[in-house]
C-alpha positions in Angstrom: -139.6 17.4 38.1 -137.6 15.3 35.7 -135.7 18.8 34.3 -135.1 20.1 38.1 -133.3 16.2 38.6 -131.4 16.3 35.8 -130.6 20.7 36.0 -129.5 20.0 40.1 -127.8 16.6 40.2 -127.8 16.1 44.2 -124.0 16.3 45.7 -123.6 13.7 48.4 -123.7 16.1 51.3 -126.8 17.8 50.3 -128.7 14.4 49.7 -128.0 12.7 53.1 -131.0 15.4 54.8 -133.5 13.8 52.0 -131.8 10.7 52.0 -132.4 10.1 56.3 -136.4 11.7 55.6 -136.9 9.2 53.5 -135.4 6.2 55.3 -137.1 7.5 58.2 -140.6 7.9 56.4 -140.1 4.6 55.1 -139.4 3.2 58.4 -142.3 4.8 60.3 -145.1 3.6 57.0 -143.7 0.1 57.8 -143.6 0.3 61.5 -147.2 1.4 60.8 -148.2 -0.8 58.4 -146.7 -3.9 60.2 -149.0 -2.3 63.8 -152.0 -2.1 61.3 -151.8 -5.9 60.2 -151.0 -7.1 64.0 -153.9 -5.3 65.0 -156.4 -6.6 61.9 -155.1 -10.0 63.0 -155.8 -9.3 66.5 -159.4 -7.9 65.6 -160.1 -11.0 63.4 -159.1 -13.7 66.0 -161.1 -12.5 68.2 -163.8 -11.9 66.5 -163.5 -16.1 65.4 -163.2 -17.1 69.0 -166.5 -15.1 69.5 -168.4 -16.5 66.9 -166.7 -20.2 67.6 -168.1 -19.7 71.1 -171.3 -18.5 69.9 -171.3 -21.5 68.1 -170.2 -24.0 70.6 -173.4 -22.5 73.1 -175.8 -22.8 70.1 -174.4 -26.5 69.9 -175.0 -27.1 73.4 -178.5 -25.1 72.8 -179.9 -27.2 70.3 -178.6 -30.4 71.8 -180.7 -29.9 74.4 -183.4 -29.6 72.6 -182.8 -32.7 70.3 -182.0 -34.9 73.4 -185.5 -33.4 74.6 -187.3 -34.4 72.0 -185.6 -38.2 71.5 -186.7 -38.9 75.4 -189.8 -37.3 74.3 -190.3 -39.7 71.5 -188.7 -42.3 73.0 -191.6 -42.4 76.1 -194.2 -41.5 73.2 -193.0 -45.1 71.6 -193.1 -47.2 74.7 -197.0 -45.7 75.7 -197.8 -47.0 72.1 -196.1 -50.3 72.8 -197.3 -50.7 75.7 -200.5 -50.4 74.6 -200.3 -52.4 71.1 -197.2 -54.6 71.3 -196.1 -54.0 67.9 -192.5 -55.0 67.7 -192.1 -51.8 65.2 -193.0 -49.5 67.8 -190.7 -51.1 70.3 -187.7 -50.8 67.9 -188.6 -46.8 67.4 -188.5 -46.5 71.3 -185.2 -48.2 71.6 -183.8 -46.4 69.3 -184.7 -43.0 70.5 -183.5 -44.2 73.5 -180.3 -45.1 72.4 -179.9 -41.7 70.5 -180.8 -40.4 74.1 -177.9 -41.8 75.8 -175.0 -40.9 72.6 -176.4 -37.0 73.0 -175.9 -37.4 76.8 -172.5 -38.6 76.7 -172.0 -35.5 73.8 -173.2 -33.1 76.0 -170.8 -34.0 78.1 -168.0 -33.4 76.0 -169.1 -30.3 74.8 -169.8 -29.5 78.7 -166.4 -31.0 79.5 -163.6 -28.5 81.5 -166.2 -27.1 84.0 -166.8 -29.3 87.5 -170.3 -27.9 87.6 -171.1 -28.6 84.1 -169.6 -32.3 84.2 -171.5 -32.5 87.6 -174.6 -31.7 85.7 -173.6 -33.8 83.2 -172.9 -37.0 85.6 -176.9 -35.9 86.6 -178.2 -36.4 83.7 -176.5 -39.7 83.1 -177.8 -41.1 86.3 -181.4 -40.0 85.3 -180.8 -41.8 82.7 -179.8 -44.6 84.2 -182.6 -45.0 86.5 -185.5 -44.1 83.9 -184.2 -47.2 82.2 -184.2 -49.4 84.7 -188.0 -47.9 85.8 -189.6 -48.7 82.7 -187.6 -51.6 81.5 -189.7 -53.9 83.1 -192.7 -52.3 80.6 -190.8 -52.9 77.6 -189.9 -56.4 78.7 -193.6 -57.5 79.4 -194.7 -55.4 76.3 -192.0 -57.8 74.1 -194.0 -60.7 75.6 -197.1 -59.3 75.2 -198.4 -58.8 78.4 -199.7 -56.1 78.0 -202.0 -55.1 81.3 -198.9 -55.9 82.6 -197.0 -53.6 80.6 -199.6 -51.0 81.4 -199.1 -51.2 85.1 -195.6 -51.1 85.1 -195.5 -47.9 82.5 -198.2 -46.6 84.7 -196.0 -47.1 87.6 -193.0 -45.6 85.7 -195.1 -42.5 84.7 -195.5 -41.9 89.1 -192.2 -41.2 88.8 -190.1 -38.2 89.2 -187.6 -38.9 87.0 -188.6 -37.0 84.1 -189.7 -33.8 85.6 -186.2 -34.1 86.7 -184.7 -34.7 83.4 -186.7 -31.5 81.9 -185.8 -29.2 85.1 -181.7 -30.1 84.0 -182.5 -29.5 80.1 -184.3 -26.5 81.3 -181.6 -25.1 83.2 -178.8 -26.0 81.0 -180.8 -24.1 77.9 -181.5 -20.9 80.2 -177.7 -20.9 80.9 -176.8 -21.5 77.6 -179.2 -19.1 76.2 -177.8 -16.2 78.4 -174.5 -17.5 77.5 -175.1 -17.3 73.7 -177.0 -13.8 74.2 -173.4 -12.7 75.9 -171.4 -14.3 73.3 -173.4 -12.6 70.7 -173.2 -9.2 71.7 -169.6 -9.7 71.8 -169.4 -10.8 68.2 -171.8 -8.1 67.2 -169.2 -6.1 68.9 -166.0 -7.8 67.4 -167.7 -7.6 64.1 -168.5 -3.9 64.9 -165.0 -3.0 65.8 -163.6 -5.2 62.9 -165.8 -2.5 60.9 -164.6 0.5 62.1 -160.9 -0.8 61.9 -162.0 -1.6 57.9 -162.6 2.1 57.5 -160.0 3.3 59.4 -157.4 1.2 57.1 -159.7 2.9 54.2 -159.1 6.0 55.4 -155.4 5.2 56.3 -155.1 3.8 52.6 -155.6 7.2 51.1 -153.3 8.9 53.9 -150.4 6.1 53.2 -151.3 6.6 49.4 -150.0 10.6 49.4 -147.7 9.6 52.2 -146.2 7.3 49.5 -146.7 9.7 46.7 -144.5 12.2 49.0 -141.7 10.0 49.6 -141.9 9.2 46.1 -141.1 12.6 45.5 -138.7 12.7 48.2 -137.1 9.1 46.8 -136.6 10.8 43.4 -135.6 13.7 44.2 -132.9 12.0 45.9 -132.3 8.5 43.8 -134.7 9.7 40.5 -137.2 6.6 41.8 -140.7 8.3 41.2 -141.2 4.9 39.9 -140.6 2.8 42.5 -143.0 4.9 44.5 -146.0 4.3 42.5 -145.5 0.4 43.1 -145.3 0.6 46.4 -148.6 3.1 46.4 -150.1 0.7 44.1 -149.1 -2.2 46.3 -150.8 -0.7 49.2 -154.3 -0.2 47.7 -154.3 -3.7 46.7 -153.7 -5.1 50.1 -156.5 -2.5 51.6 -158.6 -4.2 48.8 -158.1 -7.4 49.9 -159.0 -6.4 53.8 -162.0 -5.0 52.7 -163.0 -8.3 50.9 -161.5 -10.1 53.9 -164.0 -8.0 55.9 -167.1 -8.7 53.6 -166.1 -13.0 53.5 -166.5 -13.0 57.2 -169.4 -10.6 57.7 -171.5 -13.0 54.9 -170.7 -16.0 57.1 -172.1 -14.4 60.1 -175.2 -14.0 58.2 -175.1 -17.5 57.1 -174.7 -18.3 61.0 -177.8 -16.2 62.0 -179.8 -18.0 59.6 -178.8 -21.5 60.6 -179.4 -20.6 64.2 -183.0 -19.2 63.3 -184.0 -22.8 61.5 -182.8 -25.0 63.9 -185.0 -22.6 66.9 -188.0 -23.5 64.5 -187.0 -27.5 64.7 -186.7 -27.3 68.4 -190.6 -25.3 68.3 -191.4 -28.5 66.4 -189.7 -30.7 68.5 -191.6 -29.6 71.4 -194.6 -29.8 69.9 -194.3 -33.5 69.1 -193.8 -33.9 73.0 -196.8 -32.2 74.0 -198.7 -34.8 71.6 -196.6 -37.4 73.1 -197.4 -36.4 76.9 -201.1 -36.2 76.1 -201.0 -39.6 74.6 -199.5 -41.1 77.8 -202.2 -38.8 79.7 -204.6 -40.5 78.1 -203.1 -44.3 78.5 -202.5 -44.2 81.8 -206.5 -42.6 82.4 -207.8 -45.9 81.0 -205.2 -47.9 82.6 -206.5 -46.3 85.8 -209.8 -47.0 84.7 -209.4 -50.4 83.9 -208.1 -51.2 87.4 -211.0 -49.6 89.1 -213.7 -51.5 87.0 -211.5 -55.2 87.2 -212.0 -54.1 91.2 -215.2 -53.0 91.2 -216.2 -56.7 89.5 -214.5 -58.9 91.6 -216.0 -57.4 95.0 -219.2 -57.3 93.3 -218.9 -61.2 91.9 -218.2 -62.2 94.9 -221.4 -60.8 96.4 -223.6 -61.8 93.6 -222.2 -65.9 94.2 -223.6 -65.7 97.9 -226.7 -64.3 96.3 -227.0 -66.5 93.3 -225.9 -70.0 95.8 -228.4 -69.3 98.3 -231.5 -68.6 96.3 -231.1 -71.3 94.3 -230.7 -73.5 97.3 -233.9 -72.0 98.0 -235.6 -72.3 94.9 -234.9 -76.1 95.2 -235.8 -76.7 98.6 -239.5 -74.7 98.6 -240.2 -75.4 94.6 -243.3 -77.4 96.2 -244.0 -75.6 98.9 -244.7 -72.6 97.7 -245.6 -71.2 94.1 -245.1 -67.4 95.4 -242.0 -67.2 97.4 -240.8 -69.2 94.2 -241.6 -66.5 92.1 -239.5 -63.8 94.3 -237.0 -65.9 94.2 -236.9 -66.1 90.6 -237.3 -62.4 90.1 -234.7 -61.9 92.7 -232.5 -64.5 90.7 -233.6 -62.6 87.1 -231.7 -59.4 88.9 -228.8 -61.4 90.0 -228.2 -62.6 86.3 -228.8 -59.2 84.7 -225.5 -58.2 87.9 -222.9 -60.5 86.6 -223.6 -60.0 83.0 -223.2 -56.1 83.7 -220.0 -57.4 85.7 -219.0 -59.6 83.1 -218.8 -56.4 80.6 -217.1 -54.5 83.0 -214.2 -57.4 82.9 -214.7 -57.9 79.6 -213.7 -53.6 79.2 -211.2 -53.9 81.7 -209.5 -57.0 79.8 -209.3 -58.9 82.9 -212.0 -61.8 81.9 -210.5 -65.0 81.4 -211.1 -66.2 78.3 -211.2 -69.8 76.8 -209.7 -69.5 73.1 -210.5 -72.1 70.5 -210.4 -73.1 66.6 -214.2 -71.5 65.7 -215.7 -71.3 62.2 -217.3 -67.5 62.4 -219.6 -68.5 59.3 -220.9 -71.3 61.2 -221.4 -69.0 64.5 -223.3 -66.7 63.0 -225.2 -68.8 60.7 -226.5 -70.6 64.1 -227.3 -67.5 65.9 -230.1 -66.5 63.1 -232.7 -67.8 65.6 -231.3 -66.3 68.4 -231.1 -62.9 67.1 -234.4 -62.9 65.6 -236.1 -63.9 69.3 -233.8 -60.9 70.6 -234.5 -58.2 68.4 -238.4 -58.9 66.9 -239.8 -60.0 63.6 -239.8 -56.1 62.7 -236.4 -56.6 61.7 -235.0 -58.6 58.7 -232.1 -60.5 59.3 -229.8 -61.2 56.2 -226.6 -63.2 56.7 -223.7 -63.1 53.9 -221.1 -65.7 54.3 -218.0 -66.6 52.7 -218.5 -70.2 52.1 -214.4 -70.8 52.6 -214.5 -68.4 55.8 -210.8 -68.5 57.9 -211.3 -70.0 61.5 -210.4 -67.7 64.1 -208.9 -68.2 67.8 -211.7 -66.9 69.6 -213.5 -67.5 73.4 -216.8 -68.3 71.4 -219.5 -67.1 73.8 -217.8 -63.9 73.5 -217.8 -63.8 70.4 -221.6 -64.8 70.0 -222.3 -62.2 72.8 -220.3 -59.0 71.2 -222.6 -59.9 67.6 -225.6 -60.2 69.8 -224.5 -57.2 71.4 -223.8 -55.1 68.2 -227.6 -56.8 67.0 -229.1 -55.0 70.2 -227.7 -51.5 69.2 -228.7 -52.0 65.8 -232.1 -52.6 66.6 -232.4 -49.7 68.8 -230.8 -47.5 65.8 -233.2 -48.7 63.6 -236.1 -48.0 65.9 -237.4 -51.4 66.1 -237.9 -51.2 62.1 -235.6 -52.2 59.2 -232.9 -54.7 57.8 -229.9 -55.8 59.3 -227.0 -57.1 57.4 -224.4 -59.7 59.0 -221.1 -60.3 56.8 -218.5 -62.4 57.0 -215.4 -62.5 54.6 -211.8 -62.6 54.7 -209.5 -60.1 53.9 -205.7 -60.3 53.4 -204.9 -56.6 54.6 -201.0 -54.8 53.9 -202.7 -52.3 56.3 -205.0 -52.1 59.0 -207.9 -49.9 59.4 -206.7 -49.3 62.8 -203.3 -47.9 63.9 -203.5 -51.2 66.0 -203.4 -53.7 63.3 -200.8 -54.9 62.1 -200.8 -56.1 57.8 -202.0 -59.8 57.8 -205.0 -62.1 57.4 -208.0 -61.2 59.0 -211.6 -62.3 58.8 -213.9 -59.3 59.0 -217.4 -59.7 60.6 -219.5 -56.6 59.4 -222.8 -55.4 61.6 -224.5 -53.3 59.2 -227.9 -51.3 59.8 -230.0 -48.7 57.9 -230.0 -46.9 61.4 -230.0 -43.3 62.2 -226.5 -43.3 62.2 -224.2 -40.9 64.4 -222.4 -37.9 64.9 -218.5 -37.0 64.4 -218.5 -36.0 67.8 -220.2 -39.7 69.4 -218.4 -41.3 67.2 -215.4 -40.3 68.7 -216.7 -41.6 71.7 -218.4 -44.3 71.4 -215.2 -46.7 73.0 -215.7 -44.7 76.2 -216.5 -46.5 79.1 -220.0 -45.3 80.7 -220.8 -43.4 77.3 -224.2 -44.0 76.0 -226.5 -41.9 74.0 -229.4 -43.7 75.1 -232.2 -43.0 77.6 -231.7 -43.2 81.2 -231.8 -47.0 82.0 -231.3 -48.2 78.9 -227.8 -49.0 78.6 -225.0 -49.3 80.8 -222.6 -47.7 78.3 -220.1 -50.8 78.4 -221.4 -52.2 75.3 -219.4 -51.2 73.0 -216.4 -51.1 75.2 -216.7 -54.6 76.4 -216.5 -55.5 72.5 -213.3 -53.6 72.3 -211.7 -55.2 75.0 -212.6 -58.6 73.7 -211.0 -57.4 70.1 -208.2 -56.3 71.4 -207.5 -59.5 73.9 -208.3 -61.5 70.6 -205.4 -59.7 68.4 -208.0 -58.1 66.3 -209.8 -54.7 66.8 -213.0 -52.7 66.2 -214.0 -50.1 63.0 -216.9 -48.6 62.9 -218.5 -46.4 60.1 -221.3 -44.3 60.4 -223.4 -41.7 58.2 -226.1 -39.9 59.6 -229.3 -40.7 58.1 -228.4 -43.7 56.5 -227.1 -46.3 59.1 -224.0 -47.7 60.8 -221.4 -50.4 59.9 -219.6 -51.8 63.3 -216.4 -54.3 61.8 -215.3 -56.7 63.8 -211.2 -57.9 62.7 -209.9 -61.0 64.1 -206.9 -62.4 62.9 -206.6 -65.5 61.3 -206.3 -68.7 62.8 -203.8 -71.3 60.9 -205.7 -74.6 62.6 -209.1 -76.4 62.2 -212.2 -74.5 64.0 -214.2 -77.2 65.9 -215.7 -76.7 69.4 -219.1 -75.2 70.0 -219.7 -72.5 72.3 -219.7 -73.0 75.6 -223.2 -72.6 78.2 -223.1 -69.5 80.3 -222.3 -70.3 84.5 -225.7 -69.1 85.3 -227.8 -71.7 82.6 -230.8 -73.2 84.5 -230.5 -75.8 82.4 -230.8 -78.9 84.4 -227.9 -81.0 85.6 -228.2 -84.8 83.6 -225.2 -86.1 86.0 -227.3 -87.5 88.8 -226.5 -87.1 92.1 -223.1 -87.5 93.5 -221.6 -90.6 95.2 -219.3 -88.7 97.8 -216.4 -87.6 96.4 -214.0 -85.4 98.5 -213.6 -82.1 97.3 -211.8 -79.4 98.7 -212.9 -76.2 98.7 -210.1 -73.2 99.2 -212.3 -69.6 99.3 -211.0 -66.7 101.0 -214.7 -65.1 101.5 -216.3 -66.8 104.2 -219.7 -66.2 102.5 -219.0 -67.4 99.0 -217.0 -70.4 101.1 -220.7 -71.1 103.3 -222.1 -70.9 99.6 -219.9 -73.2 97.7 -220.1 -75.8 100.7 -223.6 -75.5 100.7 -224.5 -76.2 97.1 -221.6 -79.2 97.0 -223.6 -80.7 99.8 -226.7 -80.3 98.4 -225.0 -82.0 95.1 -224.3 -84.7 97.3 -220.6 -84.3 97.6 -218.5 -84.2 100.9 -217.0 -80.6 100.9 -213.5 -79.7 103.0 -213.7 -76.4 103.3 -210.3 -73.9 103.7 -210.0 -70.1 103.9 -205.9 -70.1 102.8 -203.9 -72.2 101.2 -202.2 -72.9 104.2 -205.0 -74.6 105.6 -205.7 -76.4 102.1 -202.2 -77.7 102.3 -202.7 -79.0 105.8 -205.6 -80.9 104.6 -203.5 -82.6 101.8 -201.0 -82.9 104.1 -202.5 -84.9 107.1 -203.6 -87.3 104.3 -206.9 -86.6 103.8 -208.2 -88.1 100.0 -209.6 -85.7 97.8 -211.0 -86.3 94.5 -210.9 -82.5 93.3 -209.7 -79.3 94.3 -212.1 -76.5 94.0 -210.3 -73.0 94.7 -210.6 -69.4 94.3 -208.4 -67.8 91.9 -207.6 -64.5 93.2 -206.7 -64.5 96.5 -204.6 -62.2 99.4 -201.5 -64.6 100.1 -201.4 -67.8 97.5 -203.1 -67.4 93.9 -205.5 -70.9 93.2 -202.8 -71.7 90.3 -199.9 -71.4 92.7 -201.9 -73.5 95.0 -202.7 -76.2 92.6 -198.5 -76.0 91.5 -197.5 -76.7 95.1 -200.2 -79.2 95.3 -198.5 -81.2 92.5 -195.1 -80.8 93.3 -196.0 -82.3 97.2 -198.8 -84.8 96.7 -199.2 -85.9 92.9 -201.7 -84.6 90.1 -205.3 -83.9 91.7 -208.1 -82.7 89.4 -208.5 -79.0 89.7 -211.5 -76.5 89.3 -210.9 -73.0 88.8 -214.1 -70.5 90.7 -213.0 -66.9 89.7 -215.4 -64.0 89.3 -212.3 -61.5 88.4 -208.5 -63.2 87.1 -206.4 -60.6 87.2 -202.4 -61.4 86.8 -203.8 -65.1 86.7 -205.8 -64.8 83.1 -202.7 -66.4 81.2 -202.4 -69.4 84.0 -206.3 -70.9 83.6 -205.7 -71.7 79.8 -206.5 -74.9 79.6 -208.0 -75.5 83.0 -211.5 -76.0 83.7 -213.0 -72.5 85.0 -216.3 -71.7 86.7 -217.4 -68.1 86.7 -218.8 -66.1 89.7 -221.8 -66.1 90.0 -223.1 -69.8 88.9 -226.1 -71.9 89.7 -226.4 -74.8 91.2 -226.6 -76.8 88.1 -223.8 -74.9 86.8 -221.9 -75.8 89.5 -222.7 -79.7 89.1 -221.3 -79.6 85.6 -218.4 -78.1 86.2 -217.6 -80.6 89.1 -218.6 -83.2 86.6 -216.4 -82.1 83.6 -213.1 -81.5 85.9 -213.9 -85.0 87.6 -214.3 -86.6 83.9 -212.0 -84.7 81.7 -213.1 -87.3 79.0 -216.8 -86.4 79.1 -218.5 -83.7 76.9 -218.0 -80.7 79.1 -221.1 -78.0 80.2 -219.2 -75.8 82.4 -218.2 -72.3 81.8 
């Protein structure tokens, strides 16, 4: 090549043909070249705006999904504070629901450009909205730690529709999405598929432009003697195919990486949805024994109610043919006997429902035990052994002390029948300072532990996990009521404490009773039970007025009957209107003896307007079920339905002499 260049020397005529083929071939391999690289660029944009819109519907996708799951957990917090009224769990659902609202308002400005999508968007915000201002008023009574009102207010929040509604949107917005992102990824696959083939074209046109290049090398020195300058250029071509190939390979490895991600963060949304299933049956199951709960505080009241008409008039019979006749007497007292063993069935069902009133005070649990030894060795036989272990520095607790005594009498009862009439029972008390609580419940603190511990035949997994259930008993038809251990779970819980229990088949049971700690002096003894026969010591009256406001014209006949009897001068009302007429048209009265739940006026609202209108009058509180009114009769003097005569002339003659040793209860 070099000897024919140097033996023909071109002329300038006969190099102009070459001359124009090569500045024509030069121009066309640029042209070409410049088309190739405006279409690579082309092919590459696209395919980014693909996989940025895949990316953008994933976004959407698993936002969704995340803002799911933080309503989810957020309603999962509030049924658990609802139900506890631990402050921690209120902060968790607060801020879930917080992280609810910033998604929202994220959605929409990844939603944002499209009037149906913001109109979804706007939606969602006013579901939002409104589910806030539906279970607020939960939250709020939770904080103060009213918790069955809490419970009726979530309860009444969980009627709603709002949620449903929230899921249909999320629902709809990750169909669309989805079918969206399964559009968007076909086309990537397909951008990614035509960036591909375009790769091995420009392969295939690399090795064409290579002998392209090598011939207008040839052509170039044949005409300038530049074989040289062609193999740059050639060697400048298969570099930049090299660095479209690896161009190629960058962007098909962060595809890869994007198909990964979007696989993990489809498993956290499976897991995300799981925790919301748990979540749902948990509220499921909190508003069952809310429901439950409202159906036995009912079920009480009507039935108190009944059993004070019953109660009233046979012991106004008892009394008035005691000497006349020994056999009618005994009827009466049998029919009495059947009466008592009513209300105390009634007073478990309150008890369970957390309805009872209770009357809190300073007591010394060592003491209580210690001075029920008697009393539970009368209950459950001389077959048993009783052992008592007390700390001799025990904490005080703030406790309604019959209950108390009645929930370790209780425990006593199903420790005997455990044992089969036969064996040792063990009563502890100690304190414990706990960092955590044996129940999810209980929060760390002090907490005096009072341990009912039998050599039994201990139970099952599977009643143990029942045992708290209301009407579930495992023993013989007429045996037990079932409410036993429920009632003693209410009363835990309304005391701040709760109940563990322990049990290995075989070798006995240990039922734990944690109360918190009490940071004043114990000191008043437990109270008598409203139907005690024991006799009245406060004489017959001398005439006071009292008024009498009843809303059941039985229990009203009752009340009026047994006041008379007492030797008082009853005024009888059926509402508070006619009460306040009574007050009003100046008629003295040395007591007011009211009802506590009633249709129009409460008895504490009553007794407030009283007050307010005609000056302090001594007040006696007659409930048989308290309902929203438990939190108003602390402090007051309370009678509960049903109630004896005699128990009836103490209470009168505790709220008419505050400063007298009181017997009512």
């Amino acid at each position: 090549m070099d000897s024919d260049i140097q033996e023909a020397p071109d002329t300038g005529w006969r190099a102009l043909p070459r001359l124009a083929i090569a500045a024509l071939g030069a121009c066309a391999v640029a042209a070409l070249l410049v088309a190739l690289l405006v279409l690579t660029a082309a092919v590459n944009r696209k395919r980014d705006e693909a996989i940025a819109r895949e990316r953008h519907s994933y976004e959407i996708i698993v936002l969704t999904a995340s803002l799911e799951g933080s309503l989810a957990r957020s309603e999962a917090a509030l049924g658990r504070f609802v139900i506890d009224g631990d402050r921690r769990t209120g902060t968790t659902y607060n801020d879930e629901w917080v992280r609810a609202g910033r998604q929202i308002r994220r959605l929409g400005l990844l939603m944002g450009g499209d009037p149906a999508r913001n109109a979804t968007v706007t939606e969602l915000q006013a579901l939002y909205e409104k589910r806030a201002e539906e279970t607020s008023p939960a939250a709020i009574n939770a904080t103060y730690r009213r918790g069955w009102q809490a419970l009726s207010f979530y309860a009444k929040a969980g009627q709603t529709d709002t949620l449903p509604q929230f899921a249909r949107i999320l629902k709809r917005i990750g169909a669309e999405q989805r079918e969206v992102l399964g559009a968007r990824s076909d086309y990537a696959s397909l951008s990614t598929e035509r960036a591909q083939r375009l790769s091995r074209f420009l392969s295939v046109l690399g090795v064409g432009l290579v002998l392209a290049a090598i011939g207008l090398g040839w052509l170039a020195l044949r005409s300038f003697a530049g074989r040289r300058v062609a193999q740059i250029a050639a060697r400048a071509e298969a570099d930049r195919a090299e660095l479209l190939e690896n161009r190629v390979a960058a962007r098909t490895a962060e595809l890869k990486a994007a198909n990964a991600s979007l696989e993990a963060e489809i498993e956290e949304r499976r897991n995300a949805e799981a925790q919301a299933a748990e979540a749902e049956l948990a509220l499921r199951q909190a508003q069952k024994m809310d429901a439950v709960g409202q159906l036995t505080g009912g079920i009480a009241h009507d039935f108190n109610n009944m059993l004070s008409v019953v109660v009233g008039g046979l012991d106004l019979a008892r009394r008035r043919i005691a000497a006349e006749a020994d056999e009618v007497t005994r009827h009466i007292d049998n029919a009495l006997e059947g009466a008592n063993r009513a209300a105390a069935l009634t007073r478990r069902l309150l008890t369970f429902a957390r309805a009872e009133a209770l009357s809190p005070q300073g007591v010394d649990p060592a003491d209580l035990v210690a001075g029920m030894v008697d009393l539970i060795d009368r209950t459950i036989g001389e077959r048993i052994s009783v052992a008592i272990e007390r700390a001799t520095d025990a904490w005080p607790v703030w406790v309604d002390a019959y209950q108390l005594e009645n929930a370790i009498l209780n425990l006593a009862v199903n420790a005997r029948d455990a044992m089969d009439g036969a064996g040792r029972l063990t009563i502890a008390v100690s304190n414990h300072a706990l960092r955590r609580g044996p129940g999810r419940d209980l929060p760390p603190g002090d907490y005096v532990r009072i341990a009912v511990i039998d050599e039994g035949t201990g139970m099952e997994p599977a009643v143990l996990e029942r045992v708290f259930e209301p009407f579930f008993t495992t023993k013989p038809v007429g045996k037990g009521t079932g409410l036993g251990l429920s009632q003693i779970f209410g009363f835990a819980q309304q005391s701040g404490g709760t109940v563990e229990i322990q049990s290995i088949v075989g070798e006995g049971t240990t039922v734990s009773l944690w109360l918190p700690r009490f940071a004043g002096e114990a000191g008043v003894t437990p109270i008598a039970p409203a139907l005690s026969d024991a006799p009245s010591d406060g004489g017959r009256a001398q005439g006071q007025a009292i008024l009498v406001l009843e809303d059941d014209p039985r229990v009203r006949a009752s009340t009026i009957a047994a006041l008379a009897e007492l030797g008082y001068l009853p005024l009888p009302a059926a509402t508070a209107e006619e009460a306040m007429a009574i007050l009003d048209d100046g008629q003295h009265v040395d007591l007011i003896l009211t009802d506590v739940m009633m249709p129009a006026t409460t008895g504490p609202e009553f007794v407030r307007q009283a007050a307010q209108r005609h000056g302090h009058v001594p007040a006696l509180f007659v409930t048989g079920y308290a309902g929203g009114e438990g939190d108003a009769l602390v402090g007051h003097d309370v009678l509960r339905k049903p109630f004896t005569l005699n128990a009836l002339a103490a209470a009168v003659q505790a709220a008419l002499h505050p400063d007298r040793p009181s017997k009512a209860a």
